[in-house]
C-alpha positions as CSV (number, residue, x, y, z in Angstrom):
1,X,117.1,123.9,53.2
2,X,119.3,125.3,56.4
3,X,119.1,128.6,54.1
4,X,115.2,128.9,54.7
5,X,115.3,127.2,58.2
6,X,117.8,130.3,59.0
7,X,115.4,132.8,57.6
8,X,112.5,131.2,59.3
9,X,114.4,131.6,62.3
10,X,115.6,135.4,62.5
11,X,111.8,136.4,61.2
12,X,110.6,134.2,64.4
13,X,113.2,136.3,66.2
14,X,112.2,139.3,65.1
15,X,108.6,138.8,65.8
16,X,109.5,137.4,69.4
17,X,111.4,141.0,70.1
18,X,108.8,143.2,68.8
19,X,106.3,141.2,70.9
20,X,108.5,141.7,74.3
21,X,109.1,144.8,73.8
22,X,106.0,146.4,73.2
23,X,104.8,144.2,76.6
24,X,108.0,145.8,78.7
25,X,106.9,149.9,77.1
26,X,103.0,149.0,77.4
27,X,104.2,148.1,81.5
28,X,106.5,151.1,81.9
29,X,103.5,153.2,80.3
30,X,101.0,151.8,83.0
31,X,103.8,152.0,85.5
32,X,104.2,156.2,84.7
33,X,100.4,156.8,84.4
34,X,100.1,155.9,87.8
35,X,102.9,158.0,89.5
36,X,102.0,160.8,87.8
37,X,98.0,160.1,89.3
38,X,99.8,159.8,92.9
39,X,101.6,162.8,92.8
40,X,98.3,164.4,92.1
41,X,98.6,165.3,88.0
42,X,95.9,163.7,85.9
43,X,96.8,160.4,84.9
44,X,97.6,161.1,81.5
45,X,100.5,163.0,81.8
46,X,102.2,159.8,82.1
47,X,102.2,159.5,78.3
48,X,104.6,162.2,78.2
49,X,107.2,159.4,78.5
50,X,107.1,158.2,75.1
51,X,107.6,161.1,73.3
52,X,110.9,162.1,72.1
53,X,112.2,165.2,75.0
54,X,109.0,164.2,77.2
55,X,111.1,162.0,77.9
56,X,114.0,163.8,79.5
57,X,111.8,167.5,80.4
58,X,108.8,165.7,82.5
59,X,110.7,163.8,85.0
60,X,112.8,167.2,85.9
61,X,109.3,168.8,85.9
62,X,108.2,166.3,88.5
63,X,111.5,166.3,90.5
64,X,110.9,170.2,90.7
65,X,107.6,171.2,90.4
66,X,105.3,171.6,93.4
67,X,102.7,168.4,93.5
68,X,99.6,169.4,94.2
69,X,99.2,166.3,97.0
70,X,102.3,168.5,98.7
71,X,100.2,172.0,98.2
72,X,96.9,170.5,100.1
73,X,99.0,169.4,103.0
74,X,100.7,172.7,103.5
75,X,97.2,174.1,103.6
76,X,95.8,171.7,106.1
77,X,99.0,172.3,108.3
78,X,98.0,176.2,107.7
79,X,94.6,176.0,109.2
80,X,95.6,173.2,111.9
81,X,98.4,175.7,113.1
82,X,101.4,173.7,112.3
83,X,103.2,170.4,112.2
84,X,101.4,167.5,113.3
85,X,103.3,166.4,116.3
């Protein structure tokens, strides 16, 4: 009996972490779709974060790269003839 209340257990355990995790990556997902939207990239470049190397390569990419929210302003400033004060 404490044999098959044991086993009951971990598979109840099991389920429990499967079910937590996929909330926490479907959060972090969400939470990555909409950074890369406010830095100006199309939403779905947020998915990159999932897959194996994405991973590690897009977050340098948006650490580096120029946004394109960053390239409009320059272009206002441009026109506007400089800094705002």
């Amino acid at each position: 009996m404490s044999g098959e209340f044991a086993s009951i257990f971990v598979l109840i355990m099991i389920v429990v972490a499967i079910f937590v995790t996929l909330i926490v990556t479907v959060i972090t997902l969400v939470a990555y779709c909409k950074i890369t939207a406010k830095a100006g990239y199309h939403w779905a470049l947020g998915i990159l974060m999932i897959v194996p190397l994405g991973n590690i390569i897009f977050p340098l990419f948006l650490a580096f790269a120029h946004w394109p929210g960053q390239k409009e302003l320059r272009q206002l400033r441009q026109r506007s003839g400089g800094t705002p004060a």
